[in-house]
C-alpha positions in Angstrom: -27.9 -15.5 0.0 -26.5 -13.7 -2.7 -28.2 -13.0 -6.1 -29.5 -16.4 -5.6 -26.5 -18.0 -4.2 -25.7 -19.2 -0.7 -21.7 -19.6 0.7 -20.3 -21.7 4.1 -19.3 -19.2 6.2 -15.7 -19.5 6.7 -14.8 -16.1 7.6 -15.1 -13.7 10.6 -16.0 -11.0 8.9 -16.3 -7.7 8.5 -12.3 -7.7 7.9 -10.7 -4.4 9.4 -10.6 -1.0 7.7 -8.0 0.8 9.3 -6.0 4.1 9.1 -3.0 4.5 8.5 -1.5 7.6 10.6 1.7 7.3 10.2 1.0 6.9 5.9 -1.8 9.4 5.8 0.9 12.3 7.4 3.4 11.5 4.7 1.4 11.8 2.1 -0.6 14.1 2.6 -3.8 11.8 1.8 -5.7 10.0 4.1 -5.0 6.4 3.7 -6.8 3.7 5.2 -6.4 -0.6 4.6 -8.7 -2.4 4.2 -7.4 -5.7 5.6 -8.5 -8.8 3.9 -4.6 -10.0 4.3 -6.3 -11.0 8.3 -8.8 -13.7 6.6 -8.5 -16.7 9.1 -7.0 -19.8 7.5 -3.6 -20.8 6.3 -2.1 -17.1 6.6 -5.2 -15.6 5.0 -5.9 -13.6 1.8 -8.9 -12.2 -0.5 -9.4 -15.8 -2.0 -11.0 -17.0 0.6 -13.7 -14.5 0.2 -14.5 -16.6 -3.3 -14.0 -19.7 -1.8 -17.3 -19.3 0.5 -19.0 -19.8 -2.3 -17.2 -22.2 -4.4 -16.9 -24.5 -1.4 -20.6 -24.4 -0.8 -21.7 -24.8 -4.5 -19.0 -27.8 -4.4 -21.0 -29.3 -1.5 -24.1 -29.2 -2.9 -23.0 -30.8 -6.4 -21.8 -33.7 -3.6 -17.7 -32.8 -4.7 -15.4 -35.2 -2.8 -12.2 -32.9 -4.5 -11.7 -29.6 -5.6 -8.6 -29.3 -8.5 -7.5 -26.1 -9.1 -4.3 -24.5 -10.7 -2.1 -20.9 -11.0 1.4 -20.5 -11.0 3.5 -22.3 -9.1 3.3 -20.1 -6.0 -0.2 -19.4 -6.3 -1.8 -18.1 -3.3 -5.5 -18.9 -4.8 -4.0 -22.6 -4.8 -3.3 -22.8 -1.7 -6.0 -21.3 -0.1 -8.2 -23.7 -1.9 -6.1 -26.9 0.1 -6.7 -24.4 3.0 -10.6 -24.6 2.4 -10.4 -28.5 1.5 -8.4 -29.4 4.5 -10.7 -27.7 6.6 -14.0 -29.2 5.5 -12.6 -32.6 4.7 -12.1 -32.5 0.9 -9.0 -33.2 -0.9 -7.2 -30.7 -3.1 -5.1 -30.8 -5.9 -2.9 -27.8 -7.8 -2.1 -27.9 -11.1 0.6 -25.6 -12.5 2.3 -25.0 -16.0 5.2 -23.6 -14.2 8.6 -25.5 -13.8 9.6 -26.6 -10.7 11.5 -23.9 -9.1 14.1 -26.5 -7.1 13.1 -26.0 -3.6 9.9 -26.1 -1.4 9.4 -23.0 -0.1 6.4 -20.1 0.1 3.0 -21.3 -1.1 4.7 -24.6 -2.2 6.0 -25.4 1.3 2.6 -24.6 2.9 0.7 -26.5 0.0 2.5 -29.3 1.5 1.9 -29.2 5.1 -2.2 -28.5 4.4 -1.4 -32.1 2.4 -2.4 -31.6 -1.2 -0.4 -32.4 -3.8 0.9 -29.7 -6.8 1.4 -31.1 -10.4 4.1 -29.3 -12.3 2.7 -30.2 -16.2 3.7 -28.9 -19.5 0.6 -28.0 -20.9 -1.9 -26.3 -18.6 -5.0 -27.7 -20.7 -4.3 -31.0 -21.0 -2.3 -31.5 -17.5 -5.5 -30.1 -15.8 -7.7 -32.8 -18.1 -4.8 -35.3 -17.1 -5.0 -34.8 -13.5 -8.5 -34.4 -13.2 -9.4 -38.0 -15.3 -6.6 -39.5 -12.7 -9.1 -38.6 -9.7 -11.8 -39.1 -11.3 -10.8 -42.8 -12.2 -10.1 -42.8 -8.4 -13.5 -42.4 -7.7 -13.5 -38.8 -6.3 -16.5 -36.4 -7.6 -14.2 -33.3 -8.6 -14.7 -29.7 -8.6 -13.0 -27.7 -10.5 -11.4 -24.0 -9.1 -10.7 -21.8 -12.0 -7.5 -19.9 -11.6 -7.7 -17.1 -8.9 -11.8 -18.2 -8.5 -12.6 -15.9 -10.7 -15.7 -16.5 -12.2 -19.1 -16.0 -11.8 -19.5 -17.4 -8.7 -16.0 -16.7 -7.7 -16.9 -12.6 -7.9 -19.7 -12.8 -5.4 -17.2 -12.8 -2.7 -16.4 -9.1 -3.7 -19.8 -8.2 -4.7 -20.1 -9.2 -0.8 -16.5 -7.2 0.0 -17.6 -4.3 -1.3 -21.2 -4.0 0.0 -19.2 -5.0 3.4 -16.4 -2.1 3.0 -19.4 0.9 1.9 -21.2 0.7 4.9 -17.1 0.6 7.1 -16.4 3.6 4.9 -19.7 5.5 5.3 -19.5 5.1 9.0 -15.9 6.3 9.2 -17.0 9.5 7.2 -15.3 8.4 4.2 -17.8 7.6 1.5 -16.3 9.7 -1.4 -12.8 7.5 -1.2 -11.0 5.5 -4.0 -10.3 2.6 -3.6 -6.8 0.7 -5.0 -7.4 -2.8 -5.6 -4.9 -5.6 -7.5 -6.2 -6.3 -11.0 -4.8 -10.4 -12.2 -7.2 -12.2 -13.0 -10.1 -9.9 -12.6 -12.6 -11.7 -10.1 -11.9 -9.3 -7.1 -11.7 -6.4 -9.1 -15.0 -6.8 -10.8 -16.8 -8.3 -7.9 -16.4 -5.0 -6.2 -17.0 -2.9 -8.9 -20.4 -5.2 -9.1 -21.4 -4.6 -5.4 -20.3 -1.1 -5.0 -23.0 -0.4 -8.3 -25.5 -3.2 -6.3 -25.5 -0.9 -2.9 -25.2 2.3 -5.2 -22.0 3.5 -3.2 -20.0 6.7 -3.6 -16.9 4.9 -3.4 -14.6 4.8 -6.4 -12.8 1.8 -7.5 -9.1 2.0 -8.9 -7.4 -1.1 -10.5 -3.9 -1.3 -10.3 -3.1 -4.3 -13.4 -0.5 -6.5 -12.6 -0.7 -9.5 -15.0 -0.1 -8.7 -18.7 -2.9 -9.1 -21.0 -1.1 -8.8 -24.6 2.2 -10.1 -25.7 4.2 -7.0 -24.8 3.9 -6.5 -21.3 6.0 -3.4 -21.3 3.3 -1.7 -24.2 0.7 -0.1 -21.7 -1.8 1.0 -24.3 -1.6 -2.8 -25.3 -2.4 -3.9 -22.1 -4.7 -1.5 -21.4 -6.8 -2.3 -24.4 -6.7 -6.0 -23.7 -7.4 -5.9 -20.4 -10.6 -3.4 -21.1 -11.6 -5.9 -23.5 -11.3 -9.1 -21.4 -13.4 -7.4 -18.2 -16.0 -6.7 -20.8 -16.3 -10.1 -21.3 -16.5 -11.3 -17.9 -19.0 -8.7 -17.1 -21.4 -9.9 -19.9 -20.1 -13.8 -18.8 -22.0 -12.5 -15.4 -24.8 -10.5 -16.7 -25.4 -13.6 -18.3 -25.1 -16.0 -15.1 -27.4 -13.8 -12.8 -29.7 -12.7 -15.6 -32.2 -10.2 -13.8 -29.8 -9.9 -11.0 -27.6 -8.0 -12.8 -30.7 -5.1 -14.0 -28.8 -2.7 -11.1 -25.9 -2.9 -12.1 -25.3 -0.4 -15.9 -21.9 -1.1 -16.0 -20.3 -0.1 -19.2 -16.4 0.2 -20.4 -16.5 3.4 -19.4 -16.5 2.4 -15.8 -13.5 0.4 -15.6 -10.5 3.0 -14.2 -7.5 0.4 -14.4 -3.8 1.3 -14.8 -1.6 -0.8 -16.4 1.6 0.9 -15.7 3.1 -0.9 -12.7 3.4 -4.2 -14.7 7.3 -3.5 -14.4 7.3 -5.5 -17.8 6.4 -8.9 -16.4 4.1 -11.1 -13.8 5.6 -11.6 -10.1 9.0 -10.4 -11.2 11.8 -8.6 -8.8 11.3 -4.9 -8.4 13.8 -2.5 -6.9 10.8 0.3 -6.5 8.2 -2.4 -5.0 10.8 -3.7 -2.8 11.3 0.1 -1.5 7.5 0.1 -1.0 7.4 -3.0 1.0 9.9 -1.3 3.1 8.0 1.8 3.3 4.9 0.2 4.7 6.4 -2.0 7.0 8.1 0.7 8.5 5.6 2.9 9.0 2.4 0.7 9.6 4.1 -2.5 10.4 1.9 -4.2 7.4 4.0 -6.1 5.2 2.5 -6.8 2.1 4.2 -9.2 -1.4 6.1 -8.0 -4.1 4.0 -9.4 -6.9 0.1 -8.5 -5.9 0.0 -5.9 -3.1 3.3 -4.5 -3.4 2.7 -3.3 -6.6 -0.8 -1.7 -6.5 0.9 0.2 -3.0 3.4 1.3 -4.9 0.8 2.6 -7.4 -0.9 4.3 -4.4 2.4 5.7 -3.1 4.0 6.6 -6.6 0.7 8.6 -7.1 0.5 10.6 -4.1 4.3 11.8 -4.3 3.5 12.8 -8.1 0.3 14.9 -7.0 -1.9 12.8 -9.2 -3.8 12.4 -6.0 -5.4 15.6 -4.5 -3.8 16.3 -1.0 -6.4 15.4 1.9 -8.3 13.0 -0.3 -9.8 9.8 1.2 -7.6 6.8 -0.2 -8.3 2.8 0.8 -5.6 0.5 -0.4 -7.1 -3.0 -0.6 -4.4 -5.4 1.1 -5.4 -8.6 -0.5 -2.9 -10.9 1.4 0.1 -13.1 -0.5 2.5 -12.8 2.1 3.8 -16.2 1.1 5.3 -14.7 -1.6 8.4 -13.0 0.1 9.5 -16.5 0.4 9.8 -17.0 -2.9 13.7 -17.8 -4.1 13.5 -14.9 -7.0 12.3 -12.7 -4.5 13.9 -13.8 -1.2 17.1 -13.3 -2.4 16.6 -9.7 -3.1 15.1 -9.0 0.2 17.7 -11.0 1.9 20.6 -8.9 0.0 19.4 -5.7 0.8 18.3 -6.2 4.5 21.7 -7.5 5.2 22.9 -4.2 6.4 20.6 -5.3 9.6 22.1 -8.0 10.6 25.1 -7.6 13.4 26.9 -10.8 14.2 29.9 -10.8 16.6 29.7 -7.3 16.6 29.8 -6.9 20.4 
């Protein structure tokens, strides 16, 4: 139990925390993944951490159907039909994205774990709409905010990041930072949470990847409303756990986030995150998504070329999962245009 909170264990944790040799001598830093990518259902991925507890606090509220919603290839989505296929819930998606024209990634794979997406044109009142058609069904819904992240959603990475101390500790790196994706704040601030709960040494980077003002391009913007939005979830969870949270002191001051791999938009094509994906798999054979991972690597990498990180420093990148994504049509095509020189056919 967890600041008063139990989950359904789903997981085999503790997830991997690997170095990465081949990285590390490149760089010139010592880089090491932590793999929450190798979470065990439906291809895997750091929502699933969240979903231990949602799924348990859905069970005891006697929830016949959890509803959740993202974007249209949201891997939170369809880890969530992962979570209700497994424990015999259904599951429903609910996005305010158009239909893209084909089935593929996240979409294809919401389909085979059999839980239908609803493509609606106003993400308040479709989610109203689809949950009052359940509802009217009979089912006892549960609602999934968007990436889990809420209160309860966060104690997944409170967990995380209690879990990854004691790895790093034992490995002799207790002083690294960490490089973690920042969208819609649950995972970030969970671990920010438990690394202040187990008093750790670690030091948590977040690497934004979701605008939070109008201009996504203006960084100072995004910084700003980003800073201002984690503020309120922290008091949002201060709030929730009430003395739970007396350990914790965290103040504005402690958020390090970096807003400057946005690349000007959410999940959109990226020559330098492509090269990065490349980079990795090559050297590590991890392959991680061009719209989460890829861009807080790049981060990482982009970084340690510059010198901003100090040569023979302990670095952890946080590989959150998503690899659905390269399917994606936006982003397949890339990948498929520049991998072509790979292919030989007839050649011999």
């Amino acid at each position: 139990m967890l600041f008063g909170h139990d989950k359904v264990e789903i997981l085999h944790l503790p997830t991997p925390l690997e170095h990465l040799a081949n990285v590390s001598d490149d760089l010139g830093i010592n880089v090491y993944c932590k793999r929450d990518d190798l979470t065990n259902l439906a291809t895997g991925g750091n929502k699933l951490r969240k979903l231990e507890y949602f799924l348990k606090d859905a069970q005891d509220k006697g929830a016949t159907m959890l509803i959740t919603e993202g974007g249209a290839q949201t891997n939170h989505g369809r880890l969530t039909a992962a979570v209700a296929a497994k424990y015999g819930l259904k599951c429903a998606i609910v996005t305010a994205d158009e239909f893209p024209g084909e089935i593929s990634a996240n979409l294809l794979l919401d389909g085979m774990l059999g839980c239908p997406v609803y493509f609606v044109k106003d993400m308040e009142t479709g989610r109203q709409a689809v949950i009052d058609k359940y509802t009217s069904e009979g089912e006892k819904v549960y609602y999934v905010p968007m990436g889990g992240s809420n209160e309860i959603g966060m104690l997944g990475y409170v967990e995380c990041a209690m879990e990854l101390d004691k790895q790093a500790r034992e490995m002799g790196i207790g002083d690294a930072s960490i490089y973690v994706t920042v969208g819609s704040m649950g995972t970030y601030l969970g671990m920010l949470v438990g690394l202040k709960e187990c008093k750790s040494d670690l030091k948590l980077v977040g690497i934004n990847v979701l605008p939070y003002s109008d201009d996504a391009a203006d960084e100072e913007a995004n910084t700003a409303a980003l800073l201002e939005a984690l503020c309120e979830y922290y008091k949002k969870a201060c709030d929730f756990f009430g003395s739970y949270s007396d350990n914790w002191g965290i103040t504005a001051d402690d958020f390090d986030i970096v807003t400057h791999y946005i690349h000007g938009a959410y999940n959109n094509a990226v020559e330098e995150v492509r090269d990065v994906m490349y980079y990795l798999a090559r050297k590590e054979a991890i392959i991680i998504d061009p719209c989460y991972t890829g861009k807080t690597f790049e981060a990482l990498y982009d970084k340690a070329r510059k010198g901003d990180i100090e040569k023979g420093s302990n670095v952890i990148f946080m590989h959150t999962g998503g690899l659905p994504g390269i399917y994606t049509k936006h982003h397949r095509v890339e990948l498929e245009r520049e991998l072509m020189p790979f292919m030989h056919a007839d050649e011999f």
